[in-house]
Backbone as a chain_set.jsonl record, in Angstrom:
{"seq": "XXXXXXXXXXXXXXXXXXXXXXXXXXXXXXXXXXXXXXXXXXXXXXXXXXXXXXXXXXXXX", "coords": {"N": [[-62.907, -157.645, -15.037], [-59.875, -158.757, -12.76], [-58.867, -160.37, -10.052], [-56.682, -160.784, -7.312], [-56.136, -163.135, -7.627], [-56.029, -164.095, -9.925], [-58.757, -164.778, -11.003], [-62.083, -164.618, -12.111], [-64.121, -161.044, -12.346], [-67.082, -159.81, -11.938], [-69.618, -157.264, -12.132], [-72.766, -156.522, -11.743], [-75.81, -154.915, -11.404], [-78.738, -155.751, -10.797], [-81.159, -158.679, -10.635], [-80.398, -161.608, -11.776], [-79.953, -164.455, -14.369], [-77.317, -166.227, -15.555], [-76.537, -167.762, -18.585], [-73.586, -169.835, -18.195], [-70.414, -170.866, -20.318], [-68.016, -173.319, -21.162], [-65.431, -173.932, -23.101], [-62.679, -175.694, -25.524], [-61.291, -176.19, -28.185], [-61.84, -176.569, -31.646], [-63.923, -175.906, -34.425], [-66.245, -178.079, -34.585], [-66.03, -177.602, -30.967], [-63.389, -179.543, -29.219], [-64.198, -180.305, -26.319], [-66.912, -179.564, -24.119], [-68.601, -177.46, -21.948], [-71.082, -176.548, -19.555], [-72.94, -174.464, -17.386], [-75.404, -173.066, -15.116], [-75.572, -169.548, -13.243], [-76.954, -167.785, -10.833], [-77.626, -164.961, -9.952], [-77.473, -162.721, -7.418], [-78.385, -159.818, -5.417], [-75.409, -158.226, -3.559], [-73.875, -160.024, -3.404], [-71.382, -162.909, -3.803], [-70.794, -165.015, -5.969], [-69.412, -168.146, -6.765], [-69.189, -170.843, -9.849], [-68.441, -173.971, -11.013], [-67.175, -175.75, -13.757], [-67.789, -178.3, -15.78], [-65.939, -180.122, -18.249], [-66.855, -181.768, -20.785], [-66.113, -184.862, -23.05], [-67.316, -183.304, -26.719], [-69.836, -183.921, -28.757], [-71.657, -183.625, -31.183], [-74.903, -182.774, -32.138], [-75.524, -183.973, -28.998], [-74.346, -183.091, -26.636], [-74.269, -179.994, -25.108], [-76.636, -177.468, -23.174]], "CA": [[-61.845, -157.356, -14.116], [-59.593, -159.815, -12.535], [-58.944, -160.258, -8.726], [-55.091, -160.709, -7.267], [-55.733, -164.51, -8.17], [-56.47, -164.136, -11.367], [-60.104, -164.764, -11.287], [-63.171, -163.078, -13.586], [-65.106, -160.917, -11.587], [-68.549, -159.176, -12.922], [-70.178, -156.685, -11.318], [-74.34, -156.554, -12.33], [-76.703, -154.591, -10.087], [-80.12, -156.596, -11.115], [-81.278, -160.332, -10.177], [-80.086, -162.505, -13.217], [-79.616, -166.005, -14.168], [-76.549, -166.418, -16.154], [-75.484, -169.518, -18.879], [-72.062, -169.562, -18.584], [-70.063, -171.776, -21.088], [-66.748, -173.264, -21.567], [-64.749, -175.274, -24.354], [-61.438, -176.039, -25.91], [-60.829, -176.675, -29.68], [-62.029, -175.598, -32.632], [-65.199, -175.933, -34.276], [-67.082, -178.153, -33.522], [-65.121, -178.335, -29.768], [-63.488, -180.57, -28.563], [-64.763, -180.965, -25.316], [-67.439, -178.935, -23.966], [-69.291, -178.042, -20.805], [-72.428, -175.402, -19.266], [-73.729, -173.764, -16.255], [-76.617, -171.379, -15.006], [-75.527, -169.121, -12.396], [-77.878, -167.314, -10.252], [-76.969, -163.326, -9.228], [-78.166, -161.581, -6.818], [-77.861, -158.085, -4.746], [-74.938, -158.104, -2.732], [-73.391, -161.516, -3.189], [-70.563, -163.255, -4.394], [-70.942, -166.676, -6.812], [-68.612, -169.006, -7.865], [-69.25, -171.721, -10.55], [-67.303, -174.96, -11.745], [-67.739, -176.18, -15.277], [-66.89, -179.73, -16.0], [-66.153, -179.903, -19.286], [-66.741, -183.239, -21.568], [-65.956, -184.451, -25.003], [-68.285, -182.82, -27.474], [-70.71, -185.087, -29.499], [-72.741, -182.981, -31.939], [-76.466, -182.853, -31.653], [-75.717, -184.448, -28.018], [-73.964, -181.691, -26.009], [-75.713, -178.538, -24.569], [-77.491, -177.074, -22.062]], "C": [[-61.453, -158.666, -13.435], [-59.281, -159.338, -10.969], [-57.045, -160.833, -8.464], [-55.159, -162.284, -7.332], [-55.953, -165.0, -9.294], [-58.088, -164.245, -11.769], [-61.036, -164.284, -11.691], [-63.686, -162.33, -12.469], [-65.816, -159.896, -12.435], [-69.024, -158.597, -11.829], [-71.659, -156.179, -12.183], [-75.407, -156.295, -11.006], [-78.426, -155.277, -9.871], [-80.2, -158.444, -10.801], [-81.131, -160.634, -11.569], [-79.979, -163.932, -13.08], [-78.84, -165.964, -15.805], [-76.562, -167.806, -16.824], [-74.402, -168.972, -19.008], [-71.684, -170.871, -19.158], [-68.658, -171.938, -20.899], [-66.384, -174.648, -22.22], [-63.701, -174.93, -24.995], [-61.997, -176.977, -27.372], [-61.583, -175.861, -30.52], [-63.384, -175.423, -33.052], [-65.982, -177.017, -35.425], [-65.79, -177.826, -32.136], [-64.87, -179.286, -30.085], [-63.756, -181.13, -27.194], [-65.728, -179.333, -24.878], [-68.133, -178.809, -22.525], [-70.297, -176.221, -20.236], [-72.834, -175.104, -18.143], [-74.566, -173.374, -16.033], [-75.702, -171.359, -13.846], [-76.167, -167.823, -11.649], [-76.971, -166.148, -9.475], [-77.989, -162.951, -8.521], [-77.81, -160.595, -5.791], [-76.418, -158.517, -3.772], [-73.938, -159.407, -2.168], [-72.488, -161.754, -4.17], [-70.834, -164.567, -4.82], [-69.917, -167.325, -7.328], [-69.296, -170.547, -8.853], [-68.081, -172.44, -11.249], [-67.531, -175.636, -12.784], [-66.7, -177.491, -15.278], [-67.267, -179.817, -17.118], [-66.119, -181.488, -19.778], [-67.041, -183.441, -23.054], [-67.463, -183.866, -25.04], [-68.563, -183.502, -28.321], [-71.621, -183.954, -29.928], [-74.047, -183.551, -31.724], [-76.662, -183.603, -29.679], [-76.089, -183.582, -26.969], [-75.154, -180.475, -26.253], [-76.217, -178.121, -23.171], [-79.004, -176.937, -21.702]], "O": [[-62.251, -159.602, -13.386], [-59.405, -158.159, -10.637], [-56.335, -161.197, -9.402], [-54.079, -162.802, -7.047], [-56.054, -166.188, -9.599], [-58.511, -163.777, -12.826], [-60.895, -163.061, -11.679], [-63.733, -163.005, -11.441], [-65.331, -159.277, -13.382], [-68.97, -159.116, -10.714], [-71.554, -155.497, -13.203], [-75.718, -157.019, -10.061], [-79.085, -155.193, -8.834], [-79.235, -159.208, -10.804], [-81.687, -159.977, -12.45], [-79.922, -164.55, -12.016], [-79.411, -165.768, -16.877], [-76.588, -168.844, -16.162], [-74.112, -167.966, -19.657], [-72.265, -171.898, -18.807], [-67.988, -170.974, -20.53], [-66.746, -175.813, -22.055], [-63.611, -173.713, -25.156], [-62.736, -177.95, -27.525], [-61.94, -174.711, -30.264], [-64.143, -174.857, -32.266], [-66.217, -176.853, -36.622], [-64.613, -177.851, -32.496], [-65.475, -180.02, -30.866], [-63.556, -182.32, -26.953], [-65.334, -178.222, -25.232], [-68.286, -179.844, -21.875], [-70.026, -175.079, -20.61], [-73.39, -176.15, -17.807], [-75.021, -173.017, -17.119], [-75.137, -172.344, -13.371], [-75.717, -166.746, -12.043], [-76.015, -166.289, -8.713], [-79.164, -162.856, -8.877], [-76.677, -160.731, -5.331], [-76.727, -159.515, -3.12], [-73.467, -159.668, -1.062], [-72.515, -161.143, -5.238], [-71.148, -165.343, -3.917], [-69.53, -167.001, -8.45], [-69.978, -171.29, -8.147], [-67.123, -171.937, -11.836], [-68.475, -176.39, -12.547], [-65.52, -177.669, -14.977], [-68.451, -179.705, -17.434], [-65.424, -182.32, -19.195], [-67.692, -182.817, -23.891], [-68.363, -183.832, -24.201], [-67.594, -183.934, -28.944], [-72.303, -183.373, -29.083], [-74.248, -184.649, -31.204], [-77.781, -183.696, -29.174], [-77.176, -183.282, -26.477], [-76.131, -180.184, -26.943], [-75.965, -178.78, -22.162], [-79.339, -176.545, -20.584]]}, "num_chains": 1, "name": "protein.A"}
């Protein structure tokens, strides 16, 4: 679901620890970039992914 600014939102009732990913191009990417984000009860999280070229065997998390 999205919020009136467009934004993701997830709703998960359990403590988690998310990877979140994001990348542009094809495959391999071309640029790539990774997160963890930490859930828990009753809270709202944002995360910012800085994405950078992608270099095989380099890139990752």
């Amino acid at each position: 679901m999205r919020d009136s600014e467009g934004n993701d939102l997830f709703q998960y009732g359990l403590p988690a620890v998310l990877q979140v990913t994001a990348q542009k191009g094809g495959n391999p990417p071309v640029v790539f970039g990774c997160s963890y984000l930490k859930l828990t009860s009753d809270s709202t999280a944002k995360v910012q992914i800085i994405v950078q070229p992608y270099v095989e065997g380099v890139s990752g998390c």
